[in-house]
C-alpha positions as CSV (number, residue, x, y, z in Angstrom):
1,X,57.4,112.3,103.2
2,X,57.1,116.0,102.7
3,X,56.2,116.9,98.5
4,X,58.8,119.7,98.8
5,X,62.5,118.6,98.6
6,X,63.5,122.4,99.5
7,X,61.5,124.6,101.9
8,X,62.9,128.5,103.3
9,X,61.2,130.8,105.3
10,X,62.1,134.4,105.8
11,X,66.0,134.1,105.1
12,X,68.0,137.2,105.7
13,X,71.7,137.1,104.5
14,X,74.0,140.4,104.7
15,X,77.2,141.2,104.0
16,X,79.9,143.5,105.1
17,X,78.6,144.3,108.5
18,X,75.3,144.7,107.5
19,X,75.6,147.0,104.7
20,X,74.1,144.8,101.8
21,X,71.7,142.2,102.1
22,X,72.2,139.7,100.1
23,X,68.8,138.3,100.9
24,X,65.9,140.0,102.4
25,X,63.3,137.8,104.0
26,X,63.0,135.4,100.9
27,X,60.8,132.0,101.0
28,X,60.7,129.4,98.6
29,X,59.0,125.9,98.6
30,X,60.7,123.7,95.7
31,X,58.6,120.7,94.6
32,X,59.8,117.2,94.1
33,X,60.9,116.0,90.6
34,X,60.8,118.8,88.6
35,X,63.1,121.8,87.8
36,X,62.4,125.1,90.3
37,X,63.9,128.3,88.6
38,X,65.3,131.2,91.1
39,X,66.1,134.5,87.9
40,X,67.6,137.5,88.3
41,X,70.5,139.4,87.5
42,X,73.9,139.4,89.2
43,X,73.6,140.7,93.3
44,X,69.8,139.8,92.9
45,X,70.5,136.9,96.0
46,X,70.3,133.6,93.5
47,X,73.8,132.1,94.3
48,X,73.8,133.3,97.9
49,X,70.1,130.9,98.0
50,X,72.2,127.8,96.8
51,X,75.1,128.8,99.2
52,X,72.9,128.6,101.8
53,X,71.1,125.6,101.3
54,X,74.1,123.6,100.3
55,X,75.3,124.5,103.8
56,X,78.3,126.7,102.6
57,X,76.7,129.5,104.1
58,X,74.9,130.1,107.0
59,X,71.2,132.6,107.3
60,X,71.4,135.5,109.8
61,X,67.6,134.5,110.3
62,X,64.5,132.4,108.9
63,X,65.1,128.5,108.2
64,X,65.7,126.2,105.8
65,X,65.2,122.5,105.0
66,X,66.7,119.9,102.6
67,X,64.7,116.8,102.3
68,X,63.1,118.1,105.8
69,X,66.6,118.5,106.9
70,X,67.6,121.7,108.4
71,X,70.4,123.1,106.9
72,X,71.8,124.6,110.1
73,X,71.3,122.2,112.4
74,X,71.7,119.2,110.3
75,X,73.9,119.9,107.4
76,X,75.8,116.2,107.2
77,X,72.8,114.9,106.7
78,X,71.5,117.9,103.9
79,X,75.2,117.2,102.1
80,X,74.6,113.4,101.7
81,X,71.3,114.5,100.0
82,X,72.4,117.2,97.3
83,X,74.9,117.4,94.1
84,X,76.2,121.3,93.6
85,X,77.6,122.5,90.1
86,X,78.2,126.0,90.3
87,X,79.0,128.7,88.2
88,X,82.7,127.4,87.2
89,X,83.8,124.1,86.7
90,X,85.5,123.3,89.7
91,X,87.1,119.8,87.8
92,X,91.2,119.0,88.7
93,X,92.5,120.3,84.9
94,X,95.4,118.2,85.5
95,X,93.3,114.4,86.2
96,X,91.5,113.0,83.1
97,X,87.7,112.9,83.2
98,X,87.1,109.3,84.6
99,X,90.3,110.6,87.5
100,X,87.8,113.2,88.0
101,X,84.4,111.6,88.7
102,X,86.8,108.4,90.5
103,X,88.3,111.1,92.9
104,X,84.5,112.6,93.7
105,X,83.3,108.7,94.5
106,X,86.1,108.3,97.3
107,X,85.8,111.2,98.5
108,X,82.0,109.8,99.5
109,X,83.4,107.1,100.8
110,X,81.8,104.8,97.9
111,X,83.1,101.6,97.4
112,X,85.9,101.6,94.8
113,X,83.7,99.0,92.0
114,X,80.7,101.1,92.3
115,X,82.6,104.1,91.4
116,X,84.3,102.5,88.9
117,X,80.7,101.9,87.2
118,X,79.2,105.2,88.0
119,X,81.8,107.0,86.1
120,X,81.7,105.1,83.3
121,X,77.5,105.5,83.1
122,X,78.4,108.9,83.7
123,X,81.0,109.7,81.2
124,X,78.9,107.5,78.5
125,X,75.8,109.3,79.6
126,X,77.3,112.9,79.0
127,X,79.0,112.2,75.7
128,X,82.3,112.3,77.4
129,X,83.3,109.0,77.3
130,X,85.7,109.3,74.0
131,X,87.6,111.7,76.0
132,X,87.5,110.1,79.5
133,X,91.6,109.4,79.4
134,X,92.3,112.5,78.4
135,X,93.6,115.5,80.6
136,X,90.6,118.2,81.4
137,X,92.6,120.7,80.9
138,X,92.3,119.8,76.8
139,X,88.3,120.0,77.2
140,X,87.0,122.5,75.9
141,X,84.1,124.9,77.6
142,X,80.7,123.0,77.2
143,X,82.8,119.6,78.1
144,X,83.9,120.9,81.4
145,X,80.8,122.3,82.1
146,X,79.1,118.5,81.5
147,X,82.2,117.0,83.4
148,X,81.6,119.1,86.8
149,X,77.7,118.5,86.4
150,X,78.9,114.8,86.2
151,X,81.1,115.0,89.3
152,X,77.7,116.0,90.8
153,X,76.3,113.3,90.7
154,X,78.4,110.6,91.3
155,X,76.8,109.6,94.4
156,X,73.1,110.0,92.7
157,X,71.4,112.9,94.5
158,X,68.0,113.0,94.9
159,X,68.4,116.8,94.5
160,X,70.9,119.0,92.6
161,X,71.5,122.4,92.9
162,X,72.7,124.5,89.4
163,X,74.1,128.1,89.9
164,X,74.2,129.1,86.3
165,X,75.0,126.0,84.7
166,X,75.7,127.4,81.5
167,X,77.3,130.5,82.1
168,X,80.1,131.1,79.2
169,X,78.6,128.3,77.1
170,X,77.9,128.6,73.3
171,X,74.4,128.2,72.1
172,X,75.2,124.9,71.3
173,X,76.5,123.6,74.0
174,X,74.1,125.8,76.5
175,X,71.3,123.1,74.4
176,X,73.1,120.2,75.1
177,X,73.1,120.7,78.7
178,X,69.5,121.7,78.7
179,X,69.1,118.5,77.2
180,X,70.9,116.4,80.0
181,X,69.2,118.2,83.0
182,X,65.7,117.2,81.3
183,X,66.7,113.7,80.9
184,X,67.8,114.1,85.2
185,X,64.4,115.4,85.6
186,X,62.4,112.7,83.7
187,X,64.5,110.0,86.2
188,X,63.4,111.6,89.3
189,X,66.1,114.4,90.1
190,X,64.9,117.2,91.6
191,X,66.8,120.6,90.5
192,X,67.0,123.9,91.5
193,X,68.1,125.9,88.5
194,X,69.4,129.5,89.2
195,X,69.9,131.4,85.8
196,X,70.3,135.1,83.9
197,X,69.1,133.4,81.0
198,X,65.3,134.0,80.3
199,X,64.6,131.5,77.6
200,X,66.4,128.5,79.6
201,X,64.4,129.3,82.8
202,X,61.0,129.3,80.3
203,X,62.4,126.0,78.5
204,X,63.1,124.2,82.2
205,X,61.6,125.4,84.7
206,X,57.7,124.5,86.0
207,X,58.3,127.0,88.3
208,X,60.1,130.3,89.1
209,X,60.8,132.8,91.7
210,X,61.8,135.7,90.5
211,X,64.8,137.7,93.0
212,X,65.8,141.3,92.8
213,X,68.2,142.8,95.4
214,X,67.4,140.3,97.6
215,X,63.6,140.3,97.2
216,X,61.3,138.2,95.9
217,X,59.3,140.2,93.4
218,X,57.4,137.7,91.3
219,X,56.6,134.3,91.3
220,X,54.4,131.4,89.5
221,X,54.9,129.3,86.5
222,X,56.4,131.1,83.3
223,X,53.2,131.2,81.4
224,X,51.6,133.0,84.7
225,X,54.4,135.6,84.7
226,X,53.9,136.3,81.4
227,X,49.5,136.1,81.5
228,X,50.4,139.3,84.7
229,X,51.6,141.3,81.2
230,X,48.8,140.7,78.5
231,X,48.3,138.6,75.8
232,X,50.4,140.5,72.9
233,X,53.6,142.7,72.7
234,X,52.7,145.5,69.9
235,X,56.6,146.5,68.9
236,X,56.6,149.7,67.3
237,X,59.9,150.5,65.2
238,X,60.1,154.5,64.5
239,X,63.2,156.1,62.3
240,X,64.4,158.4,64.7
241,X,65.0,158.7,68.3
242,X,62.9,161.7,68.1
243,X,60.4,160.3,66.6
244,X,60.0,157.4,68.4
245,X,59.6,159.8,71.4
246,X,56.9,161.7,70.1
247,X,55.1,158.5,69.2
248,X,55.5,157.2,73.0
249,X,53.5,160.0,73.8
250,X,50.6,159.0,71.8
251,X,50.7,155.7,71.9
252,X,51.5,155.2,75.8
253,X,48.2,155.1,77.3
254,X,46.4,152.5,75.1
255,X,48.5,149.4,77.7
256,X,47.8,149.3,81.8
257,X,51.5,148.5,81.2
258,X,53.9,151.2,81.0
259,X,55.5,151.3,77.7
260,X,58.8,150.4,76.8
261,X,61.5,152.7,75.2
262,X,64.4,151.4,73.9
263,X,66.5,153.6,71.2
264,X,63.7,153.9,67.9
265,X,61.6,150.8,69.2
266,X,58.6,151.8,71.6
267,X,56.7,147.8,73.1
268,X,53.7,148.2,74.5
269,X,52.3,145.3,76.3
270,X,48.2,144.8,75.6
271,X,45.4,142.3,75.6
272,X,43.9,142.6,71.7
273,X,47.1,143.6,69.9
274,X,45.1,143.8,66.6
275,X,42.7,146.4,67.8
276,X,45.5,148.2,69.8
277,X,47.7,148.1,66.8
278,X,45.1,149.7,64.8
279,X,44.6,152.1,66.8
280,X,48.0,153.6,67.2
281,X,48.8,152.9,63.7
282,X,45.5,155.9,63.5
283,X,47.2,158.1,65.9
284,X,51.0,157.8,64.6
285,X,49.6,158.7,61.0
286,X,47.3,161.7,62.3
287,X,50.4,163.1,63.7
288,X,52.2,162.3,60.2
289,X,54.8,160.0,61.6
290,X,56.7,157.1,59.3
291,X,56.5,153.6,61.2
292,X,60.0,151.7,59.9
293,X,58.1,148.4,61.1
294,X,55.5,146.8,63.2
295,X,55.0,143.3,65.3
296,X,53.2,141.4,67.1
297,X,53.9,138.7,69.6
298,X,53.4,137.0,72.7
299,X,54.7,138.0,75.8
300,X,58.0,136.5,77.2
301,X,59.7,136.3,80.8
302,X,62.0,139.3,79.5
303,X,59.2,141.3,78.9
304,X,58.3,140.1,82.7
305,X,61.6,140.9,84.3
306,X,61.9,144.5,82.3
307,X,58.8,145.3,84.1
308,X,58.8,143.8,87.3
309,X,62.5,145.5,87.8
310,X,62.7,148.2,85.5
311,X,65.9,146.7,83.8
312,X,66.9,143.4,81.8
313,X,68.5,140.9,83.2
314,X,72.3,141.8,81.4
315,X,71.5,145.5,82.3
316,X,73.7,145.2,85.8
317,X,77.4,146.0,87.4
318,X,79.1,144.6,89.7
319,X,77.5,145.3,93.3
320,X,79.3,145.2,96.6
321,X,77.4,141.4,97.2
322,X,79.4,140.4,94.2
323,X,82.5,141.8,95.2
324,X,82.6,139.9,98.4
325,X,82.0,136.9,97.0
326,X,84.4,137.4,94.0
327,X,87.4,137.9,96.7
328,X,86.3,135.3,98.6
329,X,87.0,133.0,95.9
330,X,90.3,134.0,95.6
């Protein structure tokens, strides 16, 4: 029994004849019974990965195994093995939620008493059960979202894929479902989580690959993405624009990290923020500048990804990988 529920080597996707690869040679091993987090922003590969490995999609080249099934030449076998919730809720709006997770069971061919039960464990076990007679289409967003990531496990996958689970949520209900993926984890689910959203891959995941453009560009557990940076983020918050400018340029080569600039607020990543602050509080006030404020504080994956890519993960358009897939949905 292999300690990796997912394993890829080398997988090359492309799209429109070539033109944009969607993936570019990525591998991945995904441990057993714990969440594995695939970031980056929109076009960076993430939902092509789960497309792949749920068998939707085929790689141009490189493998892939589920459960040390290979997704290409085995995929009956991978899809008796994996849940998928993806970025929409794909639930009927016009069955009630028990219809819903009932309609999922036969269509595994589960016998009709044991689906029965599993919804009802399910619906209880997602706070849904109040509204299990009622239409979907009068749940609102966070319910539908816990609905469709109940349909996915109706027939109790040892492994679940999530392509931005909580994409549209509100903060509240993007904790709730935080909430129910740990308690999957703690009973032996395996999960592949891909997500924008920094602070839920640094709550969930133990560890992360990190895509851009199709290319893996980081990887490691959270707190060794963010050790690559430094130990402290010295924020710097000037007046003016200008200002701020000319205090980059005296202030940008006390980090190994380059600095960065947004609007009046120049971060510079170091490893003794106290000293470093001191020192370019020295050099602002030699050159007569006014600081509007100053902190200190530990690293985070954000600070990662604005490195590693130059960009934050909600700095991003529409690319032609996105397009494709958007008309292939409808």
């Amino acid at each position: 029994m292999t300690d990796f529920a997912v394993q890829c080597e080398n997988l090359v996707r492309t799209f429109r004849e070539g033109q944009v690869r969607a993936l570019d040679g990525v591998s991945l091993n995904v441990p057993s019974g714990q969440v594995f987090g695939l970031l980056g922003p929109n076009g960076s590969g993430k939902t092509t990965m789960v497309r792949i490995l749920s068998t939707i999609l085929k790689p141009e080249s490189g493998t892939a195994t589920v459960m040390g099934h290979d997704v290409v030449r085995h995929p009956e076998r991978v899809r008796r093995l994996i849940g998928l919730a993806g970025q929409y809720a794909t639930v009927d709006e016009s069955l009630t939620g028990f219809e819903n997770l009932r309609m999922i069971g036969k269509l595994n061919h589960m016998e009709s008493a044991v689906v029965v039960r599993r919804s009802r464990e399910l619906l209880e076990q997602f706070g849904l059960s109040d509204a299990a007679n009622r239409p979907t289409k009068t749940y609102s967003g966070g319910m539908r979202r816990r609905l469709d990531l109940a349909a996915a496990l109706v027939a109790q996958p040892p492994l679940l894929f999530l392509d931005e689970p909580t994409t549209g949520l509100d903060p509240q209900s993007r904790q709730d479902l935080w909430g129910v993926i740990e308690n999957l984890v703690e009973g032996g689910t395996t999960v592949l989580l891909t997500t924008q959203y920094l602070e839920e891959a640094d709550r969930l995941a133990k560890q992360l690959v990190v895509l851009d453009h199709g290319k893996t560009i980081a990887e490691g557990t959270p707190a060794e993405l963010k050790a690559q940076l430094g130990t402290t983020v010295l924020a710097l918050t000037f007046n003016t624009q200008e200002d701020a400018a000319r205090g980059l340029e005296l202030v940008k080569e006390l980090s190994n990290v380059p600095p960065i600039a947004d609007g009046t607020i120049i971060e510079l990543t170091v490893n003794s923020g106290p000293a470093v602050a001191a020192d370019a509080l020295r050099r602002i006030d030699a050159d007569h500048l006014t600081l509007a404020g100053l902190a200190l504080r530990e690293p985070s994956l954000d600070d990662v990804f604005l490195t590693l890519t130059g960009h934050k993960t909600d700095d991003v358009v529409e690319t032609a990988t996105d397009e494709h897939q958007r008309k292939a949905r409808s």
